[in-house]
KOLGU-4560 file (N, C-alpha, C; in nm, 3 decimals, padded with zeros to 5 digits):
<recs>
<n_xx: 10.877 n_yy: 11.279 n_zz: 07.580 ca_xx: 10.787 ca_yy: 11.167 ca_zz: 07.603 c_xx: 10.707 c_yy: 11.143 c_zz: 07.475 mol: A seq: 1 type: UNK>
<n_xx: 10.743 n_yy: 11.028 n_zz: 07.403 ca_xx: 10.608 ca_yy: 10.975 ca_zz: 07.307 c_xx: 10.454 c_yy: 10.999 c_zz: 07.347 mol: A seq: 2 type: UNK>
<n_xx: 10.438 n_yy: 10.997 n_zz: 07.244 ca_xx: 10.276 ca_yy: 11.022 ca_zz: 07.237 c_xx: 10.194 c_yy: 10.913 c_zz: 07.298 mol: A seq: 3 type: UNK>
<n_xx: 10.270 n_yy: 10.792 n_zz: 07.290 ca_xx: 10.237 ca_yy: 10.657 ca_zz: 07.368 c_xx: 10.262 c_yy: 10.630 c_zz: 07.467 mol: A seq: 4 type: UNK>
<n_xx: 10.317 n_yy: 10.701 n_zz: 07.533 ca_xx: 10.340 ca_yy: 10.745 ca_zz: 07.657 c_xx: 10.293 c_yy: 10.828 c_zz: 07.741 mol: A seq: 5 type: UNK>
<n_xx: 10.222 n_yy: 10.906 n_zz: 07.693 ca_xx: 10.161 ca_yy: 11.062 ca_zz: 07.714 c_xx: 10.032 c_yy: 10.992 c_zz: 07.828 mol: A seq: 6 type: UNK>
<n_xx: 10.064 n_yy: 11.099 n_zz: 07.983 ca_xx: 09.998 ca_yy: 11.044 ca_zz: 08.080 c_xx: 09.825 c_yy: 11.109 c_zz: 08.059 mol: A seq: 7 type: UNK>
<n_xx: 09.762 n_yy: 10.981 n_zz: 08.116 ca_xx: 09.609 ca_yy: 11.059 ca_zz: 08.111 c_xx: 09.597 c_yy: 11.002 c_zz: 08.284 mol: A seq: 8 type: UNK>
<n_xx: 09.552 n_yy: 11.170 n_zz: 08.318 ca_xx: 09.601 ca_yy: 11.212 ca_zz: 08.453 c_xx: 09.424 c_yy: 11.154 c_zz: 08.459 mol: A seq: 9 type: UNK>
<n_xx: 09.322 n_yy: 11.175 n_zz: 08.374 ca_xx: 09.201 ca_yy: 11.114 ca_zz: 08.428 c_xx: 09.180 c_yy: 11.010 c_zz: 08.497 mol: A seq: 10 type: UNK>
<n_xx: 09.281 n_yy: 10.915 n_zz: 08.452 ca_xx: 09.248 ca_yy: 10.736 ca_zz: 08.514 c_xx: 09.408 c_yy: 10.707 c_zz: 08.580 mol: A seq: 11 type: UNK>
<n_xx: 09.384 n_yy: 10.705 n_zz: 08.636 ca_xx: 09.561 ca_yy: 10.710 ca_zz: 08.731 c_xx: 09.544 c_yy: 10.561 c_zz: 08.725 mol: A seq: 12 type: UNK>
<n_xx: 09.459 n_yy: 10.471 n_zz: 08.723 ca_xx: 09.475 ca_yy: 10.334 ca_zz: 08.774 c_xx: 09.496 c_yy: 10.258 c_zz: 08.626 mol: A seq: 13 type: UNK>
<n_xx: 09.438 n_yy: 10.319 n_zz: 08.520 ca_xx: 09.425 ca_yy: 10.211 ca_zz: 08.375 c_xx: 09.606 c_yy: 10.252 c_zz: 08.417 mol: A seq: 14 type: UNK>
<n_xx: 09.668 n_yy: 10.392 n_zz: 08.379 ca_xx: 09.801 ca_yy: 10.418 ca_zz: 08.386 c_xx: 09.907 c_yy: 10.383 c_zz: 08.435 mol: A seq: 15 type: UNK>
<n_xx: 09.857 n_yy: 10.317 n_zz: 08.608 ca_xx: 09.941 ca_yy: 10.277 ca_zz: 08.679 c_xx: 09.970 c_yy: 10.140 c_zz: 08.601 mol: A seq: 16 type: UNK>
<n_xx: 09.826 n_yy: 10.048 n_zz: 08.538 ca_xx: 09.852 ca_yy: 09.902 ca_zz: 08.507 c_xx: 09.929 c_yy: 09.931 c_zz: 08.372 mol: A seq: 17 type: UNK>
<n_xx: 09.890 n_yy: 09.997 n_zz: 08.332 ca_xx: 10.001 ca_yy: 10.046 ca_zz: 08.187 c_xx: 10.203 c_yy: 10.050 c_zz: 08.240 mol: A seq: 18 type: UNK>
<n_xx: 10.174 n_yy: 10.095 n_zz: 08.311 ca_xx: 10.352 ca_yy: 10.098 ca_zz: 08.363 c_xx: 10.377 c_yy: 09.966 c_zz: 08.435 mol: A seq: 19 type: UNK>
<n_xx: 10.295 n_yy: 09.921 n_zz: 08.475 ca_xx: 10.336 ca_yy: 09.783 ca_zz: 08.560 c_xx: 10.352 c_yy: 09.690 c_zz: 08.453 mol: A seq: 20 type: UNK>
<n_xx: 10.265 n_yy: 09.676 n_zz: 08.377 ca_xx: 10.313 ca_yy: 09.607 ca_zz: 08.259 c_xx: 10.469 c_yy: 09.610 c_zz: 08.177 mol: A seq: 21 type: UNK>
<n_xx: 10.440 n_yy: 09.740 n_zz: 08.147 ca_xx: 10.578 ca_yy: 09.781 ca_zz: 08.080 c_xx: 10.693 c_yy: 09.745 c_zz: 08.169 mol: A seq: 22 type: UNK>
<n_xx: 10.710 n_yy: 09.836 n_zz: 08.300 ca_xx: 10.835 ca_yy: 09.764 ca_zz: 08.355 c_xx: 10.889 c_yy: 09.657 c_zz: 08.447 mol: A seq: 23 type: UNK>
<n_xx: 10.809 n_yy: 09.578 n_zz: 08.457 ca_xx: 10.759 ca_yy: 09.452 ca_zz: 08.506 c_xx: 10.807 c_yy: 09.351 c_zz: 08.358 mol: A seq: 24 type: UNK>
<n_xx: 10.808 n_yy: 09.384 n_zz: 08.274 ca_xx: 10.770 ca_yy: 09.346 ca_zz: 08.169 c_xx: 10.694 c_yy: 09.212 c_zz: 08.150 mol: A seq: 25 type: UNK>
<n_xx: 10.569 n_yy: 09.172 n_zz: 08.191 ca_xx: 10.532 ca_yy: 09.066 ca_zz: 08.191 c_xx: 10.421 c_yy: 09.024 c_zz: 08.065 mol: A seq: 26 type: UNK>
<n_xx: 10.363 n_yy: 08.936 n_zz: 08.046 ca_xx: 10.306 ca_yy: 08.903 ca_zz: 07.917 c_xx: 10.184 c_yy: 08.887 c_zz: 07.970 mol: A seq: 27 type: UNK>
<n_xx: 10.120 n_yy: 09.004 n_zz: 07.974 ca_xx: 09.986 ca_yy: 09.057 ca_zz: 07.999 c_xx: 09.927 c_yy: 09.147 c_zz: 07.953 mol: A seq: 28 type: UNK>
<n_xx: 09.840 n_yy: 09.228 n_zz: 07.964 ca_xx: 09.792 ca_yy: 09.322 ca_zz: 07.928 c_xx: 09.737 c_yy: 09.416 c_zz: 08.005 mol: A seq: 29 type: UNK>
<n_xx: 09.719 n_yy: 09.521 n_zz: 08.009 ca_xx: 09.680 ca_yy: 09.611 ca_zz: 08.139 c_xx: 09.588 c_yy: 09.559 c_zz: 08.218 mol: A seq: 30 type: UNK>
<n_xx: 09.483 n_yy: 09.540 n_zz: 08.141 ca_xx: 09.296 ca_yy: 09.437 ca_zz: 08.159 c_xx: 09.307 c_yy: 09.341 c_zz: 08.236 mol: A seq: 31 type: UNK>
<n_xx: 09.419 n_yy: 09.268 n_zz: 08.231 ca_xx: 09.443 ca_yy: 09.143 ca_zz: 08.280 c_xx: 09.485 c_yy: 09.167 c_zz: 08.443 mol: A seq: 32 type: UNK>
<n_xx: 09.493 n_yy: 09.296 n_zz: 08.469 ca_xx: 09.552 ca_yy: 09.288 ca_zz: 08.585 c_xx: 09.438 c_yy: 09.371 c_zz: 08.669 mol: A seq: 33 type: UNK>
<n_xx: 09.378 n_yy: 09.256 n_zz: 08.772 ca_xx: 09.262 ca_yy: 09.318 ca_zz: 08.848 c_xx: 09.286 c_yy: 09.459 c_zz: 08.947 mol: A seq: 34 type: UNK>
<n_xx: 09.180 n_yy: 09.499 n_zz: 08.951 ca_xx: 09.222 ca_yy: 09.648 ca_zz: 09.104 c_xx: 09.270 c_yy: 09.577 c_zz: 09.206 mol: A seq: 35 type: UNK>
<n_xx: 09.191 n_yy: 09.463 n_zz: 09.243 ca_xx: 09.270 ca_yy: 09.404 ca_zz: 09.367 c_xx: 09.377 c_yy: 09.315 c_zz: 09.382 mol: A seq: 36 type: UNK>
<n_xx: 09.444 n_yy: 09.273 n_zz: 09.289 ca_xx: 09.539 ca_yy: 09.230 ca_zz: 09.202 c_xx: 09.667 c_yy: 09.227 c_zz: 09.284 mol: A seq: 37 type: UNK>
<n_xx: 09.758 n_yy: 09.138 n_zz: 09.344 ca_xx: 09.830 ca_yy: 09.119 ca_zz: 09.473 c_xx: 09.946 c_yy: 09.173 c_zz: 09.332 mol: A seq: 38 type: UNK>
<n_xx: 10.043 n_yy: 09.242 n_zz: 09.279 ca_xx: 10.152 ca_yy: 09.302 ca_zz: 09.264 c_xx: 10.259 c_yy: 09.156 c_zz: 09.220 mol: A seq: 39 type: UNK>
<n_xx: 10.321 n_yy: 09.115 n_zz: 09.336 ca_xx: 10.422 ca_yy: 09.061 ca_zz: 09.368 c_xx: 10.387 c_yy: 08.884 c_zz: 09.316 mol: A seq: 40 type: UNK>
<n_xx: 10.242 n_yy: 08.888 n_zz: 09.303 ca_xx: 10.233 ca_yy: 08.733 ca_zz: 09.255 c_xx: 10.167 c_yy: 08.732 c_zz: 09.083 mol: A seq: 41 type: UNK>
<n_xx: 10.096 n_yy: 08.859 n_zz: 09.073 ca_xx: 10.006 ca_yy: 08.845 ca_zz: 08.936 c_xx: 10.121 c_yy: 08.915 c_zz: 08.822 mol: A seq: 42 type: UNK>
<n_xx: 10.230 n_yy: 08.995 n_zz: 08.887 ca_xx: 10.324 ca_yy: 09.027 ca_zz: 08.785 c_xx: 10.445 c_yy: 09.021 c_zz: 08.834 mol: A seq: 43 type: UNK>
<n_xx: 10.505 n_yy: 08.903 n_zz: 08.860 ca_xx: 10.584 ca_yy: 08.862 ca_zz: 08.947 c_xx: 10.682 c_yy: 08.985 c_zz: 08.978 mol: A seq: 44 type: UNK>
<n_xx: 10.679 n_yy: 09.079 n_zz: 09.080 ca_xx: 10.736 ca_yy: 09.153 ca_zz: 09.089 c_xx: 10.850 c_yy: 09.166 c_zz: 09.220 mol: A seq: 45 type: UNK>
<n_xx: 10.936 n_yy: 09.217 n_zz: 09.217 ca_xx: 11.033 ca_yy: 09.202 ca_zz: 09.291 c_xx: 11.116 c_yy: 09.304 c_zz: 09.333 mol: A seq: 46 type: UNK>
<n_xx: 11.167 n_yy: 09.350 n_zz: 09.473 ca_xx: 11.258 ca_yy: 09.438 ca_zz: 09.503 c_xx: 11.301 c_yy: 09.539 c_zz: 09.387 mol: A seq: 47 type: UNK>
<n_xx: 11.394 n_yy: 09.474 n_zz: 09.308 ca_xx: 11.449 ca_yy: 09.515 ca_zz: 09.169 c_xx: 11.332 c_yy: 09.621 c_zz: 09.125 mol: A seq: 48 type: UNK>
<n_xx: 11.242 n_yy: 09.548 n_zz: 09.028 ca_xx: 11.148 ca_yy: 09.590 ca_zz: 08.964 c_xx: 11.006 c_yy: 09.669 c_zz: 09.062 mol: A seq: 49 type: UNK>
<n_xx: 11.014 n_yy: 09.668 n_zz: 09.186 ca_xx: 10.970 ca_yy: 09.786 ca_zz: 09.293 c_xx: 11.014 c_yy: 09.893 c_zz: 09.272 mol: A seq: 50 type: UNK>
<n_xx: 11.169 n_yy: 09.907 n_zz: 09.278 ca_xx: 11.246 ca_yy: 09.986 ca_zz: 09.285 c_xx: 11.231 c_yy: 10.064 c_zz: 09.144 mol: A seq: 51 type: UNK>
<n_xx: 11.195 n_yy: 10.018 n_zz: 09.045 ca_xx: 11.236 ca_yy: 10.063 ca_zz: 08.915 c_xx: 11.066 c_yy: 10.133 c_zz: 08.871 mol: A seq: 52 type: UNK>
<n_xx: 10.956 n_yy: 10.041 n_zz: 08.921 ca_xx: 10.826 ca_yy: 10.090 ca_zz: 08.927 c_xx: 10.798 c_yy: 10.245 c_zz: 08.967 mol: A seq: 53 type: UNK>
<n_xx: 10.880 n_yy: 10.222 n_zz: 09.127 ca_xx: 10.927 ca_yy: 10.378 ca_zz: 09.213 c_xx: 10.913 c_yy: 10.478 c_zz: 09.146 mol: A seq: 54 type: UNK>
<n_xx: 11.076 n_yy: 10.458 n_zz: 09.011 ca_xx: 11.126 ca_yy: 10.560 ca_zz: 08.936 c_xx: 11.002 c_yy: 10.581 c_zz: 08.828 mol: A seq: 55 type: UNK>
<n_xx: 11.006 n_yy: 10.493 n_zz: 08.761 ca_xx: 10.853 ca_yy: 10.486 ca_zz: 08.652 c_xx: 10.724 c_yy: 10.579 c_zz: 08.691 mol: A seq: 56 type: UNK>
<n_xx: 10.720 n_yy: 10.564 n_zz: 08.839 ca_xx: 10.558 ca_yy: 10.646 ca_zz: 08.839 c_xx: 10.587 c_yy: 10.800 c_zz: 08.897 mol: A seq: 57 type: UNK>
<n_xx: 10.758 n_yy: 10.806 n_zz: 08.906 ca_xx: 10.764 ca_yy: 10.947 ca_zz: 08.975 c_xx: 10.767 c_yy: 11.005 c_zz: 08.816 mol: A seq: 58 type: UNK>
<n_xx: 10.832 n_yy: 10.970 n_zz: 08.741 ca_xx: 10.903 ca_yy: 11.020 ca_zz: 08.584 c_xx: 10.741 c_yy: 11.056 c_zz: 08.560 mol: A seq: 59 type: UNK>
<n_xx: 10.661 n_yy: 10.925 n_zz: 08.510 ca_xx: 10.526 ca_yy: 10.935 ca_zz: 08.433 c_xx: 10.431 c_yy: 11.048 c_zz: 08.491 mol: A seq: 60 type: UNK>
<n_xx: 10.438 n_yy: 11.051 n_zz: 08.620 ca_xx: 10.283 ca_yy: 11.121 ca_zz: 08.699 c_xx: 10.329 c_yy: 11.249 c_zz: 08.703 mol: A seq: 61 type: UNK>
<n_xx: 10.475 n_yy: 11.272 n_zz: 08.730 ca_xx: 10.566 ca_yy: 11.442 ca_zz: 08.717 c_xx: 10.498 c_yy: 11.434 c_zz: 08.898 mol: A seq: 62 type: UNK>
<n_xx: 10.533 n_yy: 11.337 n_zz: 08.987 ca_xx: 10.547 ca_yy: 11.356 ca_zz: 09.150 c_xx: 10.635 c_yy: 11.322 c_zz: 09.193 mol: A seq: 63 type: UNK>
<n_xx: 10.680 n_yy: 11.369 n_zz: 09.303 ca_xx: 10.766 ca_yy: 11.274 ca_zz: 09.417 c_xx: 10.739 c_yy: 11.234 c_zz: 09.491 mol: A seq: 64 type: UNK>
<n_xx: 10.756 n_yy: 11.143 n_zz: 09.538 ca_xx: 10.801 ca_yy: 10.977 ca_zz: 09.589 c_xx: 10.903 c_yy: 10.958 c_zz: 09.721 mol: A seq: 65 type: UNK>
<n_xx: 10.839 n_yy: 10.999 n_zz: 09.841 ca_xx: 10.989 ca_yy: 11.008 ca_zz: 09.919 c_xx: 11.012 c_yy: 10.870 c_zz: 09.960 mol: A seq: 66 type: UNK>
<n_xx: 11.122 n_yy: 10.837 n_zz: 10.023 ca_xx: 11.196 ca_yy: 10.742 ca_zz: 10.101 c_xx: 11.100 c_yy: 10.612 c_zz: 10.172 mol: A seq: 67 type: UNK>
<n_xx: 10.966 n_yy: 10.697 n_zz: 10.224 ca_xx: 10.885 ca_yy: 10.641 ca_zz: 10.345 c_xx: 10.792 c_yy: 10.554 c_zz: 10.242 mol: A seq: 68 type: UNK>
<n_xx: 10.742 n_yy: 10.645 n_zz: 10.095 ca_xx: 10.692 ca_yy: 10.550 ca_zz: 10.033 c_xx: 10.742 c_yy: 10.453 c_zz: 09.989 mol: A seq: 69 type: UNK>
<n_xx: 10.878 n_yy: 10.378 n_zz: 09.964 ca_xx: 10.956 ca_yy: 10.278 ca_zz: 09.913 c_xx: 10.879 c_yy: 10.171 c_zz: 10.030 mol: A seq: 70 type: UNK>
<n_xx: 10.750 n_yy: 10.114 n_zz: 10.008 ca_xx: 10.772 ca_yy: 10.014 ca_zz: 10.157 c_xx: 10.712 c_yy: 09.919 c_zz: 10.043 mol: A seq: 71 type: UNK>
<n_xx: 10.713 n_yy: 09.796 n_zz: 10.083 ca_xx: 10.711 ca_yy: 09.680 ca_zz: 10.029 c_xx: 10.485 c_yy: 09.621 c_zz: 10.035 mol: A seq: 72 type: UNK>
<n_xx: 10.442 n_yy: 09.707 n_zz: 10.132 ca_xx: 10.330 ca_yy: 09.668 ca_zz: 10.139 c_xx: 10.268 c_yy: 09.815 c_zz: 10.080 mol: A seq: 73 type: UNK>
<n_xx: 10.344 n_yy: 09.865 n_zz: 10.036 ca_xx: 10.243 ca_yy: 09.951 ca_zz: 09.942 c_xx: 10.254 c_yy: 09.915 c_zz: 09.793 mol: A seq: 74 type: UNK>
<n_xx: 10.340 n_yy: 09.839 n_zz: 09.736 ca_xx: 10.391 ca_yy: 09.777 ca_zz: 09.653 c_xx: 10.312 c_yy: 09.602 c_zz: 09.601 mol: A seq: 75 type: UNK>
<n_xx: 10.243 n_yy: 09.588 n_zz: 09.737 ca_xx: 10.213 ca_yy: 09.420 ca_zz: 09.723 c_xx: 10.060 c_yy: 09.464 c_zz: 09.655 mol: A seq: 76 type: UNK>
<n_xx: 09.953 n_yy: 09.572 n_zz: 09.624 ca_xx: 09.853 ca_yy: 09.567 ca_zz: 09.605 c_xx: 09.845 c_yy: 09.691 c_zz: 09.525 mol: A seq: 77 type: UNK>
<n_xx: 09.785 n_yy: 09.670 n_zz: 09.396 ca_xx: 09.724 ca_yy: 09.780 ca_zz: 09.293 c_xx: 09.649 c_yy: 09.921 c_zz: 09.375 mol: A seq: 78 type: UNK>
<n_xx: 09.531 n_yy: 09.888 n_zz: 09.454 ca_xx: 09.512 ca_yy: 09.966 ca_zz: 09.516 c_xx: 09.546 c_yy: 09.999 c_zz: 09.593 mol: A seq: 79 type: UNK>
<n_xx: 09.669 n_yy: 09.996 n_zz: 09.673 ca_xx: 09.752 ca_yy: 10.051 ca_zz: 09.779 c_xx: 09.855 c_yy: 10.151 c_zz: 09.710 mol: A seq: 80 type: UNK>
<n_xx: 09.883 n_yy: 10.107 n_zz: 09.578 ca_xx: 09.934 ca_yy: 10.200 ca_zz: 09.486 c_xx: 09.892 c_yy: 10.298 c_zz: 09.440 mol: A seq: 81 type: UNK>
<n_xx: 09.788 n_yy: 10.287 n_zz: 09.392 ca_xx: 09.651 ca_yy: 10.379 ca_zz: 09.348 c_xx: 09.647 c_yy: 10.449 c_zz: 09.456 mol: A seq: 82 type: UNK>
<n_xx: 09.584 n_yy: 10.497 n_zz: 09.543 ca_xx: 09.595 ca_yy: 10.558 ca_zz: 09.659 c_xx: 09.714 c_yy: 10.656 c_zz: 09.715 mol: A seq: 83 type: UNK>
<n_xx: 09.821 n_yy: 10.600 n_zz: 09.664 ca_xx: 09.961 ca_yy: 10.638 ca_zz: 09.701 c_xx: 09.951 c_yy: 10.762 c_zz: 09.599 mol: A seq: 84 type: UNK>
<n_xx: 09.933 n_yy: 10.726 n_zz: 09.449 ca_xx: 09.976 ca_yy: 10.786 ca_zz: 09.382 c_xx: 09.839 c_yy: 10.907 c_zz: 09.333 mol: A seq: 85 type: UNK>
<n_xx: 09.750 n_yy: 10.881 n_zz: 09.382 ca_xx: 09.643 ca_yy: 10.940 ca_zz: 09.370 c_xx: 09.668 c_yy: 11.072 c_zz: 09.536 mol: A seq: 86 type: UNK>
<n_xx: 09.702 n_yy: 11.059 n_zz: 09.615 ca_xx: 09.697 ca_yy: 11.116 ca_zz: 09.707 c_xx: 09.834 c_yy: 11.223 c_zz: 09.707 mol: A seq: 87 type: UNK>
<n_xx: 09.926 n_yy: 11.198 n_zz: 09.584 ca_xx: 10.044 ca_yy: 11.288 ca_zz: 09.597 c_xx: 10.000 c_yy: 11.362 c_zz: 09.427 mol: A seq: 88 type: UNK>
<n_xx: 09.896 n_yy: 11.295 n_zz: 09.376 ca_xx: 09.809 ca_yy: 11.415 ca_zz: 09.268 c_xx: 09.763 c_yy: 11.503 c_zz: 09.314 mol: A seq: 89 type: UNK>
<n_xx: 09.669 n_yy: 11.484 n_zz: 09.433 ca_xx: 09.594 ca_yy: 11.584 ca_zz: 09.440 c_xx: 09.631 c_yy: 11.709 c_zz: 09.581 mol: A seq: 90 type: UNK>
<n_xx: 09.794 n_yy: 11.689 n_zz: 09.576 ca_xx: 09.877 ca_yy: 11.747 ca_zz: 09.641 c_xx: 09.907 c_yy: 11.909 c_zz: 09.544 mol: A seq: 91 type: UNK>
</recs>
């Protein structure tokens, strides 16, 4: 893993908007994307790129991710994500 890559487990949420950016690839900037920030309309995101987010935050955070979390309304909101991924940290 690059150094630019290198996770800071302090802020799970600047991190999460850091990867949504990246594999989303949309022309934004982390900042730009609010906490309450609907997913599917502010970085037009889609099945595909859900799916690929999935892989992105299991690789980056070093968690797993089962089956049950793949749902589409944990996916539609930053903080429904946050939460997700914050709650299998402090596992």
């Amino acid at each position: 893993m690059s150094s630019s890559m290198a996770l800071d487990q302090s802020n799970p949420l600047l991190r999460l908007k850091e990867i949504i950016v990246e594999v989303a690839k949309v022309d934004l900037s982390p900042a730009d994307i609010e906490d309450d920030a609907n997913l599917y309309e502010k970085c037009a995101l889609d099945s595909v790129t859900a799916v690929d987010l999935f892989i992105a935050i299991e690789e980056r955070f070093n968690i797993e991710l089962g089956e049950g979390d793949l749902d589409t309304t944990i996916f539609k909101s930053l903080g429904s994500l946050r939460s997700l991924v914050e709650s299998k940290l402090s596992v």
